[in-house]
N, C-alpha and C positions, 0 to 999 in steps of 0.2 A: 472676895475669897482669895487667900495666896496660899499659892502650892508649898509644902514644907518639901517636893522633893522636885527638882528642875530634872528633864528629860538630859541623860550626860551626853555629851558631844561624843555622839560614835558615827563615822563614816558607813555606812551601808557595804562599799564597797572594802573589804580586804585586801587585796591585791589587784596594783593595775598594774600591766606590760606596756605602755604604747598605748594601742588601740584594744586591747584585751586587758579584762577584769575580771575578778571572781570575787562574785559577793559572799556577806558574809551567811545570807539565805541559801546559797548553793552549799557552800559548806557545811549549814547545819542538817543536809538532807544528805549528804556524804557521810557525816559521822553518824548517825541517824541512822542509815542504813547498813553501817560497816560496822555498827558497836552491837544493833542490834542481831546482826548475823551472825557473830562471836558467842552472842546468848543462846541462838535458837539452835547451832553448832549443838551448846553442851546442854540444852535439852531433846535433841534430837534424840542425843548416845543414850537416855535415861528409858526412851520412851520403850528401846525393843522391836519396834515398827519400820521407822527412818532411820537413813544410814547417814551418817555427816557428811559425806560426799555431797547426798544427795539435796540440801541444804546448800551446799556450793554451789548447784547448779539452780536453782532456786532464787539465788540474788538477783540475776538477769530477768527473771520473770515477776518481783517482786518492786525492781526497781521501773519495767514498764509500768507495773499494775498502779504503783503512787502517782507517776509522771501522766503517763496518759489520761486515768481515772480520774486525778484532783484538777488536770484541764481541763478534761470535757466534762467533768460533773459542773465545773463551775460556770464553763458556757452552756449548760442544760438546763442548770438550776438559777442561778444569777444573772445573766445579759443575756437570753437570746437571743434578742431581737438585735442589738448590738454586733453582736459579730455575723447573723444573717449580712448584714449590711457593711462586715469591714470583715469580711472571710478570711483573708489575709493576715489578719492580725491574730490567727487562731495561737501561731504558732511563736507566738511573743513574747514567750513565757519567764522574759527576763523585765518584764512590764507587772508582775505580779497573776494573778489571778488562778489560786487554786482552790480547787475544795476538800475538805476532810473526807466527807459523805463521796463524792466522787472515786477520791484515790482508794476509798475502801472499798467500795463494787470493785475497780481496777483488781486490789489485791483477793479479792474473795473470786474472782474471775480466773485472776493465776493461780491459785490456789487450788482448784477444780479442774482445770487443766494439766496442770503441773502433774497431780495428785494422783490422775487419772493415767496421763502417758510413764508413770513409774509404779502404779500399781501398788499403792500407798491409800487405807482408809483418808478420805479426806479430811473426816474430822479431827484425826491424827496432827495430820498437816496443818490445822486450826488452828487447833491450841495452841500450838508451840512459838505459832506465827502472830498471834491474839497475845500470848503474854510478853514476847518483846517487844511489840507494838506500842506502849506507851515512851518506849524509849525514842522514836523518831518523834512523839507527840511531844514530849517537854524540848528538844532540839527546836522544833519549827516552831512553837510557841516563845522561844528564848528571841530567835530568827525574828519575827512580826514583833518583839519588842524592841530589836536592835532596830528594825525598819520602820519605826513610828509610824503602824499602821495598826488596822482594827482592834484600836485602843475603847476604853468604856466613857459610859457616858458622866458628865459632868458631876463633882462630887467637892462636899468640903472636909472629908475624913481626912485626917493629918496624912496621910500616906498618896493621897491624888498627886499625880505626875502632870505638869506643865510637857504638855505633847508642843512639836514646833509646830507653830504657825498656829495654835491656840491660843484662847485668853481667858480659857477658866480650868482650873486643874481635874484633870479624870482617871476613873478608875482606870489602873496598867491589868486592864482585863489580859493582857496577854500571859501574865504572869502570874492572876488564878487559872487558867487554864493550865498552863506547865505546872503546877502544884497538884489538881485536881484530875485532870486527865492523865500527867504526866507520871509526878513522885507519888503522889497515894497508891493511885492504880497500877502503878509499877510493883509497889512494896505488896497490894493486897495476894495481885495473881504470884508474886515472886513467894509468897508464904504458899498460897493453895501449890503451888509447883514442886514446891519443897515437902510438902506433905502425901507428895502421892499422887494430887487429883487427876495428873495425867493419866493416869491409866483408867480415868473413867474419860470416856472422850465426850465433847463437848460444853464439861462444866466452864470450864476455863473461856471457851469461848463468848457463852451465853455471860459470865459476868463482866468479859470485858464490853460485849456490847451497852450491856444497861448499868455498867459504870461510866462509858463514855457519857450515854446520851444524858443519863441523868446530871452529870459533871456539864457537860454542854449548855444542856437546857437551863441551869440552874445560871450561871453566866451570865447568858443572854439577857438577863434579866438587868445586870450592868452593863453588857455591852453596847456600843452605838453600833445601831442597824446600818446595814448596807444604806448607803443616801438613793440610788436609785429603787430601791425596792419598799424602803419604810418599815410600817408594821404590818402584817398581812391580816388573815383571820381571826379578829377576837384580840388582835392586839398583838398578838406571837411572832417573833420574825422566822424568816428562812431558816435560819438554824436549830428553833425548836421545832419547827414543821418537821424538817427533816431529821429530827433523833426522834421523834416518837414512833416512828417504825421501824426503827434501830432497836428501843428500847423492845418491842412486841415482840421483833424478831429474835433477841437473846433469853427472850422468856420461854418463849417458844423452845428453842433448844435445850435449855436449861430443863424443862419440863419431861421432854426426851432423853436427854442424858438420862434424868435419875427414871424413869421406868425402863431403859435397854438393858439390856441384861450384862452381869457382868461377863 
């Protein structure tokens, strides 16, 4: 099988100084976070609830919630046993190793907190934070494609990418993901946003959760599993494991929005 599409020669690294670098992953979670802020700014003013300010003050709590949360979800859920035994290496984080599922307890953690010490409905604060949220998703999915990493599994469809240091071309699952989690998801809540739904709290949430997982789960089906983990129960990897009570818990919500009162 020959790949119609060769992986392009992109440097990982952006900018080097010397001994200082910035990758082009650190970047995309920079814009990522700064574009999304801009959005959740001019949904905040629509909402009546939140003030834009307070959204400012918010970034810092939003940008622990990704950094901390997508580290340690991924040494919680992917290598324990691994950094039990290299503890040091926790904070490495320029070595890779995040989780999605992680960095979202992070942000739903700030979020309740946050929400809490300003006196703010927190499902307020959900929504608005759930429907920018796919905007750091297609960034860090562009990012893991720049980075020729958890790319899909082997394929002969005209469009399989020749990954380096491969010798059979595979799906550039990175880039259903940024499509599917990212641009759809983005356009679907960006229409429910524009329509109103804010002011009923938590619709927006609940769809963004059982759009991820379902966009996720659906993936994984091309994607190649973690090498140290495999396929888990019944064939399913880590990543469908972990959206199906992602996906319960947006139902759940969803189910609660429309009986609350308006």
């Amino acid at each position: 099988m020959i790949a119609t599409i060769l992986f392009p020669e992109i440097d990982p690294i952006a900018i080097e100084l010397g001994p200082f670098a910035i990758r082009w992953y650190a970047i995309a979670y920079i814009v990522g976070l700064l574009i999304g802020w801009r959005y959740t700014r001019r949904l905040a003013a629509t909402t009546g609830t939140i003030k834009e300010q307070a959204i400012d003050d918010f970034l810092l709590w939003a940008t622990l919630g990704v950094i901390l949360g997508g580290r340690f979800g991924y040494i919680l859920f992917y290598q324990p046993a691994y950094y039990i035994e290299n503890p040091l290496e926790v904070v490495y984080i320029w070595r890779g190793g995040m989780s999605f599922h992680g960095g979202l307890l992070g942000v739903v953690l700030a979020i309740v907190l946050f929400a809490r010490s300003i006196k703010v409905p927190v499902m307020a604060l959900g929504d608005v934070v759930a429907a920018a949220a796919p905007i750091g998703l297609f960034f860090g999915r562009i990012a893991n494609f720049v980075n020729a990493e958890l790319y899909g599994r082997p394929t002969d469809l005209p469009w399989g990418v020749l990954f380096p240091g491969e010798v059979l071309p595979r799906h550039p699952s990175q880039l259903y993901e940024a499509a599917l989690e990212g641009l759809i998801l983005f356009v679907i809540l960006f229409v429910m946003a524009r329509r109103g739904t804010l002011q009923r709290p938590g619709l927006i949430t609940g769809v963004f959760l059982i759009g991820y997982a379902a966009s996720r789960f659906l993936v994984e089906f091309v994607r190649e599993p973690d090498a140290h983990l495999g396929y888990l129960l019944g064939g399913v990897t880590m990543g469908q494991l972990l959206s199906i009570p992602m996906a319960l818990l947006g139902l759940a919500i969803l189910f609660w929005s429309r009986r609350a009162p308006r």
